[in-house]
N, C-alpha and C positions, 0 to 999 in steps of 0.2 A: 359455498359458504364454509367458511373455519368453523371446526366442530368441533376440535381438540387441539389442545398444545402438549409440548412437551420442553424439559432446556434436560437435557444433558451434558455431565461435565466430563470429557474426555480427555486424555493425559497420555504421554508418548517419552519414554522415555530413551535418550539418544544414544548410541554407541559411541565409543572411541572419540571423547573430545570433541563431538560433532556439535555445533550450536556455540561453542564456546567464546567469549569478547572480554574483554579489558575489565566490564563491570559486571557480567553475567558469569561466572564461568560454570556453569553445574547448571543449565537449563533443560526445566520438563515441558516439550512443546506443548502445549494444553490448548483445547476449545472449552470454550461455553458456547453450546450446540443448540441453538432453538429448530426445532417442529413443528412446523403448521401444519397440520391435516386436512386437508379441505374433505367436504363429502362426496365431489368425483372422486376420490379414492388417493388425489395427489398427494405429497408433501411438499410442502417450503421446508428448506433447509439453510439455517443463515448459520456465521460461524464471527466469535471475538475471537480475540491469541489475547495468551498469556503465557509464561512460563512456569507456572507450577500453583505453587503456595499462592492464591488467594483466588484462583478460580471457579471455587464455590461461590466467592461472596458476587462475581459477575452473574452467574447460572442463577442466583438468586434475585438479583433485579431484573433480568433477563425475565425470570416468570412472572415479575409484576406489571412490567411494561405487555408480555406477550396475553396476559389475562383478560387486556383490554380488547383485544381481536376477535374474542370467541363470537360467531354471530353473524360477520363482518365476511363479505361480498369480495375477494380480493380485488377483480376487476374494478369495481364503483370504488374501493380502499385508494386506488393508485390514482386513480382522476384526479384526486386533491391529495396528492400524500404529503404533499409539503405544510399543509395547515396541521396533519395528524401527525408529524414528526415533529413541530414546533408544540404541538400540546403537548406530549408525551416528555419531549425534552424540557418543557416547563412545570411540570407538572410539581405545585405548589410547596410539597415536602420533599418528593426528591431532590426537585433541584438544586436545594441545601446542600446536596452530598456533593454537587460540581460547582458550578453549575457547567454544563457542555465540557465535564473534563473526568477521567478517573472510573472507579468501579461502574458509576451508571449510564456512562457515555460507554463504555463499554458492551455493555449490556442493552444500551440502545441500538447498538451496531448488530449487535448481533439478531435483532429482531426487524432490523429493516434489514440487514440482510435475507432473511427467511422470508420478507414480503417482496421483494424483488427476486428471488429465485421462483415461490409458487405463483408468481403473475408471469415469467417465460414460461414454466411448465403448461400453464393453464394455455398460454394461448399456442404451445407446440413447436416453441422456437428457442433455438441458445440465447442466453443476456442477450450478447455484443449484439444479434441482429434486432430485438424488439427497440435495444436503446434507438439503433440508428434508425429505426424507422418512424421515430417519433416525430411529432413536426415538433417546433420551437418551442411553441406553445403548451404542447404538453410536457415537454420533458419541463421545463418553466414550472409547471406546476407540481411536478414530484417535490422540489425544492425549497427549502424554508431559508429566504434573504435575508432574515432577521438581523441588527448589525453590522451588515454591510452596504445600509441606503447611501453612505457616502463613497461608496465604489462600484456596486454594482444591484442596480434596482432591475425591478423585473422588466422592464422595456429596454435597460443595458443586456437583459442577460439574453433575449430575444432576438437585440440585433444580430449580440456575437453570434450567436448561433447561424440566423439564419443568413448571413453574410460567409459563412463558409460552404454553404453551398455549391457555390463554384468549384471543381474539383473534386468534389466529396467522387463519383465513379470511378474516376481515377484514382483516387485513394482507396478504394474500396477492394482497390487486387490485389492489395496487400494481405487480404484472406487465402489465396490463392498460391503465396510463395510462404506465407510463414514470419508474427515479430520479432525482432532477432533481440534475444536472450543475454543475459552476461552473470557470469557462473562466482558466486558467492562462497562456496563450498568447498573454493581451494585453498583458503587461509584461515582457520578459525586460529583464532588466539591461543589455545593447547596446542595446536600440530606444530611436530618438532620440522626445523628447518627442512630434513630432508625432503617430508610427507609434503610441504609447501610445494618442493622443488616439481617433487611428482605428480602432484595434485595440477602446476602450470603447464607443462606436459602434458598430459591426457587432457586437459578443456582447452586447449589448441588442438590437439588431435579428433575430440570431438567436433570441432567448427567454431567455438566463442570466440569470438573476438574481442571482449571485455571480460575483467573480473575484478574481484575484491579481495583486499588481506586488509584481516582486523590489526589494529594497531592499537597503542594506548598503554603501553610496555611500564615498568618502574622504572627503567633505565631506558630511554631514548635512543641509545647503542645496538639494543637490540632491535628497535623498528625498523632503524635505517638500514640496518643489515638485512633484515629480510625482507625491506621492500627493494632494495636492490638484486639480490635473490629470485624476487618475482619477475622485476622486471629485465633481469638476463635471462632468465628461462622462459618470459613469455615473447620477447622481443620488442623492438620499437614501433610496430606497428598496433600492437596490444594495446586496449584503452587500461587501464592500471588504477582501478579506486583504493585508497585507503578510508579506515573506519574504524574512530575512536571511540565509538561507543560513548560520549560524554565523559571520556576519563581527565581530559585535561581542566586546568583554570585556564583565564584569559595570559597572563605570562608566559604559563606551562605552553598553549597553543601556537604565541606565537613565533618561539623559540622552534618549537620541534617542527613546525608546518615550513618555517624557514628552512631549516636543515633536511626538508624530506623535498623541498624543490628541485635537488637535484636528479631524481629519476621521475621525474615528471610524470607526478598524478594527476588523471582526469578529472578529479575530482578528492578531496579530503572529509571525509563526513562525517557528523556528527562530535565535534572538535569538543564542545563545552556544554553545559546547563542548556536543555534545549528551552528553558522558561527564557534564558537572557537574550533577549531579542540582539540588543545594543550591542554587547559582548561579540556577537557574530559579526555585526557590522563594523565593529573594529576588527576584529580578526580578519573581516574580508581588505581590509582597507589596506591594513599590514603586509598581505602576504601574495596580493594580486602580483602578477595573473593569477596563481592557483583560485581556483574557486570551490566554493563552501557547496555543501549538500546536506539537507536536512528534512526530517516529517517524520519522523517515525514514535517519535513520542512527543510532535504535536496534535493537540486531541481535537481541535476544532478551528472552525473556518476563522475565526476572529482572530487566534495568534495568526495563522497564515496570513491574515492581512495584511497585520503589524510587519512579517518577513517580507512582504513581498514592497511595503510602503519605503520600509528601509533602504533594499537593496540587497538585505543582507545575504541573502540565498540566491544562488545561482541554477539550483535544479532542486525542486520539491518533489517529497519523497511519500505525499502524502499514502497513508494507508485505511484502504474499507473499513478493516476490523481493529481499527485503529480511533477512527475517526467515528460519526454516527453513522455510520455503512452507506450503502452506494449513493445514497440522495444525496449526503456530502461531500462525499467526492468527488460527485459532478461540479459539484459549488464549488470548492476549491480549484478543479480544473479548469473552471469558465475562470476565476480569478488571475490563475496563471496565465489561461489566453489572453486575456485586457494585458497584460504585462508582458508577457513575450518570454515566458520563462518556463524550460522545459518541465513537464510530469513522468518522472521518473518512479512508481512507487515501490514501497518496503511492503514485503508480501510475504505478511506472517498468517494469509492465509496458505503459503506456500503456491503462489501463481493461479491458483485452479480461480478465484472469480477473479482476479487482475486479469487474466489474460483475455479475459473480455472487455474487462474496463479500458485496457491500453487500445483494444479494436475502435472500440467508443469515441476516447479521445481525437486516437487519429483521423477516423473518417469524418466523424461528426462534429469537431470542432476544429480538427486540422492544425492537431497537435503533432509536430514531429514524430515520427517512430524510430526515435531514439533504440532506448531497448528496455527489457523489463529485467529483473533479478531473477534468478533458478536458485532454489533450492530442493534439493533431490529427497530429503531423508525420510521427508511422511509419505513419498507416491502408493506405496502398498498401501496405503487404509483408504485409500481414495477410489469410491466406485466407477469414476471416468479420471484418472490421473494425468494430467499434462503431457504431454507427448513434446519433445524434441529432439527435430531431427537438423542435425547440421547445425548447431546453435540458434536455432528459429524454432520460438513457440506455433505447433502447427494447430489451425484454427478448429476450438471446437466446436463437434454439430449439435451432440446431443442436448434436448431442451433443460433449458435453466441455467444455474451459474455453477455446474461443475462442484458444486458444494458436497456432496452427500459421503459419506463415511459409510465403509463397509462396516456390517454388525458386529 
């Protein structure tokens, strides 16, 4: 039984230009950190992101939503979590403040995170194994459809599921070799061209075979140059993202997306207003082949619908502590399966529960494994920290989601 909470608000401040993008440049990695206590002695530990300045006012809905838990069985909580995540996310005055978007979707995240971590603890297993071992059925009911009866009801979300079965063992040995990773952390928007140069160099010498340089420059001169930069120091076998951080308009987009076709990016992301659905669907229309990539400041399963109805996005980036934490992100992931469009996420919880979630996807739904994002800079605060070896996220054992912050 849950017998205490806690939401602590934690804050990381970056060295050397580390975190830096087009619109952010001076970011404090921050959690709003919920606590569950059970009286075995366990903790749930769930985590939102944010960058700094307003992360109290998360930790503070965070302990209104988490106040509702005191009492509450974690095990018997999960059997219906999707009816307890649709109240809490409806819940009559907050949901004024979003609804499904903003401080209190954030703060939702973070406390279905902390019930999906002390429900592996409890039962002595990592995430990624309790998700897959769920039948259809139950993972079905972690989930709240609400919104989505015209794309995916609970007997759509059933079949997907249990129609991947086929394969799911053989997908399953991909525990065994490691998901393979692509290294974010060699271009932030502050590093001078050389640091770039150096940064593609050591994550090829690591093992990556993907990475990212932020782009979103005042002068477009400078993007093009350093993404050609990248892409002669990492070579042509390199998948090569770029990432605007929302700096451009739809003009601005798709002027410079044109002029960066020529070192051929994997993908271009986060181009414009991730609200303007439409905007990206022109932008993809304009600039095809390249293809768009986006999710990281979409907050709930309804815009991803609207992206996915469009066309507009070619790889969804959804994020846990982004989104209302893991029950979402399965919902968005089963969306993506009906549609055939890869699950790529933004992992500002720095990999440590994605890299079970991406286990999830792949065996359980039989989502490509693609690759997931590395970011290196918070591993010390992390009591089990990601581990990569050879550019391959290697799989974690110990139970829960890899959440927990050193004291």
């Amino acid at each position: 039984m849950i017998k205490n909470i806690q939401v602590k608000d934690v804050r990381y401040q970056l060295d050397g230009n580390a975190g830096s993008d087009a619109i952010h440049r001076d970011p404090v990695y921050s959690y709003a950190v919920t606590q569950l206590h059970d009286d075995s002695g366990l903790t749930g530990t769930g985590l939102a992101f944010s960058l700094g300045k307003g992360n109290e006012l998360v930790c503070a809905a965070a302990k209104f939503y988490a106040e509702k838990l005191k009492g509450s069985d974690i095990e018997v909580l999960m059997q219906n979590f999707g009816s307890l995540f649709n109240q809490m996310a409806n819940e009559q005055q907050f949901r004024w403040l979003g609804p499904h978007k903003g401080v209190v979707h954030l703060a939702l995240a973070s406390v279905t995170n902390a019930c999906y971590d002390l429900w592996a603890k409890k039962l002595g297993v990592p995430l990624w194994k309790l998700l897959i071992d769920l039948s259809p059925e139950e993972i079905v009911n972690t989930l709240d459809l609400t919104y989505l009866e015209d794309e995916l009801t609970t007997q759509d979300a059933i079949k997907l599921i249990t129609e991947q079965q086929t394969g799911l063992r053989q997908r399953e040995l991909i525990t065994n070799v490691g998901y393979p990773g692509y290294d974010t952390s060699i271009g932030w928007f502050n590093y001078s061209d050389d640091k770039v140069r150096e940064n593609c160099l050591k994550a090829v010498d690591e093992g990556f075979t993907a990475m990212k340089l932020k782009v979103g420059s005042a002068e477009a001169e400078r993007d093009i140059r350093r993404a050609h930069i990248v892409r002669e120091a990492a070579g042509d076998a390199v998948k090569v993202m770029l990432d605007a951080n929302q700096q451009w308009n739809l003009p601005q987009a798709i002027s410079i997306c044109n002029q960066l076709k020529s070192m051929n990016p994997y993908w271009i992301e986060e181009p414009t207003h991730p609200d303007d659905v439409l905007a990206h669907k022109t932008l993809a229309e304009a600039i095809a082949p390249v293809r768009l990539a986006l999710g990281e400041h979409v907050p709930n399963r309804v815009i991803f619908k609207n992206y996915l109805q469009t066309g507009a996005a070619s790889f969804i980036q959804v994020d846990a502590v982004r989104v209302g934490g893991v029950s979402e992100f399965i919902t968005v992931s089963l969306l993506c399966k009906k549609y055939g469009i890869p699950v790529v996420p933004h992992v500002g919880d720095m990999g440590q529960l994605h890299q079970h979630l991406v286990l999830f996807n792949h065996i359980k739904l039989g989502h490509e494994a693609l690759f997931l994002e590395h970011i290196p800079h918070l591993q010390k605060y992390f009591v089990n920290p990601v581990l990569i070896e050879n550019g391959l996220y290697q799989t974690p054992q110990a139970p829960g989601s890899s959440c927990d912050l050193k004291a």
